[in-house]
C-alpha positions in Angstrom: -42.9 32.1 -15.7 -41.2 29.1 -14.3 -38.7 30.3 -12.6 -41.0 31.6 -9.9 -41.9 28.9 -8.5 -39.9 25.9 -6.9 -40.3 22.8 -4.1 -39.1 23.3 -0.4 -38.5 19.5 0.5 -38.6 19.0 4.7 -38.5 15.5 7.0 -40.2 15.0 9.7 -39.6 11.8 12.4 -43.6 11.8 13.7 -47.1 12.2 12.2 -47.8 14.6 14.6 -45.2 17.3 13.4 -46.3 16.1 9.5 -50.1 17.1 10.3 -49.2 20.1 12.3 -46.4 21.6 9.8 -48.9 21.2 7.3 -51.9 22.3 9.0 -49.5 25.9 9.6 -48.3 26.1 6.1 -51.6 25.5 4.1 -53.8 27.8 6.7 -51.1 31.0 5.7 -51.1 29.9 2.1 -47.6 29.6 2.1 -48.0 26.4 -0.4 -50.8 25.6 -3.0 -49.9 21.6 -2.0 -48.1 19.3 0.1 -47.5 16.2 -0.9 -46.0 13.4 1.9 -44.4 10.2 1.8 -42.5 7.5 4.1 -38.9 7.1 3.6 -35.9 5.2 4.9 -33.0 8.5 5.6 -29.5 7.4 6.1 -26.8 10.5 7.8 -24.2 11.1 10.2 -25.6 13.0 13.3 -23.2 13.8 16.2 -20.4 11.6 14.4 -22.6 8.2 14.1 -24.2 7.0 11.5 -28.1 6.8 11.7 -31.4 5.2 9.9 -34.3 6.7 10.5 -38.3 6.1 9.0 -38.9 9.2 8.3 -42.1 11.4 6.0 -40.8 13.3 3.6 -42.7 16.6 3.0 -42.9 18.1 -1.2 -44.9 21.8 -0.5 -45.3 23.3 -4.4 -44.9 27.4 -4.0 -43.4 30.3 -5.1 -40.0 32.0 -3.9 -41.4 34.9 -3.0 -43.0 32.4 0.2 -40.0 30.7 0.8 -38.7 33.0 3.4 -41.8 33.1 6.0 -42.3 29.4 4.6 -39.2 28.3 6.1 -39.5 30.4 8.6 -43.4 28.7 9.3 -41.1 24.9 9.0 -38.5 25.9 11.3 -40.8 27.4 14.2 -43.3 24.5 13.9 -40.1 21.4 13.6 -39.7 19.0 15.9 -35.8 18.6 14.9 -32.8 20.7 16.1 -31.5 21.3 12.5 -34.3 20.4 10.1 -33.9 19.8 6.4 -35.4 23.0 4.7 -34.0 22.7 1.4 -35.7 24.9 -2.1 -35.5 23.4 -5.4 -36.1 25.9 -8.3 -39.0 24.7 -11.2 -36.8 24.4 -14.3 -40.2 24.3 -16.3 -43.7 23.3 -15.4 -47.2 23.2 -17.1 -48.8 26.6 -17.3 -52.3 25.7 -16.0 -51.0 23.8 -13.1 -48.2 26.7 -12.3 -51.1 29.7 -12.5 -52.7 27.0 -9.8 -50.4 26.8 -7.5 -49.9 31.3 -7.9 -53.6 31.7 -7.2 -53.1 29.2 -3.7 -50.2 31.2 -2.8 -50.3 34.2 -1.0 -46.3 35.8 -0.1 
């Protein structure tokens, strides 16, 4: 049953884009949760090397959602090439994977 679900990580630079990628996500049930956090990102971007504060964005779904989920990420991102990255569940806890299925709707 695991294997259904999985994490789709994104950044964002702004609280603005972290309330309204979320507010789009959660209103089309594309993720049961959405968990963010501040971070510190270090990458090369037009061949310098760059720091950024940035939020990190953790949405707990299925992959049947990840499609119009990225799709959802992508039309809503402030960035030209945003992180939209799926990490497969290996395993998870029954009750709380059934949750998240029943907030899902792909």
């Amino acid at each position: 049953m695991s294997s259904q679900f999985c994490i789709v990580l994104t950044t964002v630079g702004s609280e603005q884009n972290k309330t309204q990628i979320i507010e789009a996500v959660l209103s089309h049930k594309l993720a049961a949760c959405i968990q963010s956090m501040p971070i510190e990102s270090h990458y090369v971007w037009d061949d310098q090397v760059c720091c950024d504060r940035e939020l990190l964005l953790i949405m707990k779904t299925t992959r049947s959602c990840y499609e119009k989920l990225e799709q959802v990420i992508v039309e809503s991102h402030e960035y030209e090439v945003p992180q939209v990255v799926q990490v497969p569940f290996v395993d998870g806890f029954n009750p709380y994977l059934t949750w998240i299925e029943e907030n899902t709707h792909c």
